[in-house]
C-alpha positions in Angstrom: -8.3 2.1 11.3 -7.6 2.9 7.7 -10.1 5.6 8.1 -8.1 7.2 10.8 -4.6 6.7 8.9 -6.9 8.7 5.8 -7.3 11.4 8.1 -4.2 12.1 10.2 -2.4 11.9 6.7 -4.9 14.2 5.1 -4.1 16.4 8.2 -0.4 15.9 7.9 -0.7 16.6 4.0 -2.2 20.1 4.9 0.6 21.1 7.5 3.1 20.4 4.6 4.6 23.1 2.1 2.9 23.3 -1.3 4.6 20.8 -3.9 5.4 21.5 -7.2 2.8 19.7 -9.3 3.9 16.6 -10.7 4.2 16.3 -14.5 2.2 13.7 -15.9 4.8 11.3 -16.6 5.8 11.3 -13.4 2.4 10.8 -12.0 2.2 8.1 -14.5 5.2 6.5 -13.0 3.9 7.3 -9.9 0.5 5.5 -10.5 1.9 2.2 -12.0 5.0 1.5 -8.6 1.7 1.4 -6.7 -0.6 -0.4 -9.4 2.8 -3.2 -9.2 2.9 -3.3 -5.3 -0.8 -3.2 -4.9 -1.1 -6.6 -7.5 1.9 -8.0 -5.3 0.2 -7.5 -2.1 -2.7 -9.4 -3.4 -0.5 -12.2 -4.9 1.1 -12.4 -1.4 -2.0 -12.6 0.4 -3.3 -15.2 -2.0 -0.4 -17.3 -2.0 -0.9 -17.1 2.2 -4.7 -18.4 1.6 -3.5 -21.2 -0.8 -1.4 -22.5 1.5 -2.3 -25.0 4.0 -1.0 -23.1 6.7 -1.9 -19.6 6.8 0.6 -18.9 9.5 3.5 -20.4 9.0 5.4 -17.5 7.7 4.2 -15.8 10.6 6.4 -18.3 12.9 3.5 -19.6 14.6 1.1 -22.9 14.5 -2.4 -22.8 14.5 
């Protein structure tokens, strides 16, 4: 799946116009909005783990 989502984005990344390169504050920037979500993800998925009911915030009971 992912790998598929790698590829047509690769793809879709070659169909687009040339960007200006990014300075290297911005990539900087850049790098630590996804570090952030990336360590909220995992908190989220944690926090679903701990819980005794993996689900519930999905509406349904298992």
């Amino acid at each position: 799946m992912c790998w598929r989502l790698c590829q047509r984005h690769l793809m879709f990344k070659n169909d687009s116009p040339i960007k200006p390169i990014k300075t290297k504050r911005e990539n900087t920037i850049q790098n630590l909005k996804l570090k952030k979500l990336k360590e909220n993800l995992e908190k989220s998925v944690f926090e679903r783990e701990k819980s005794p009911n993996p689900y519930s915030d999905y509406g349904t009971n298992r």
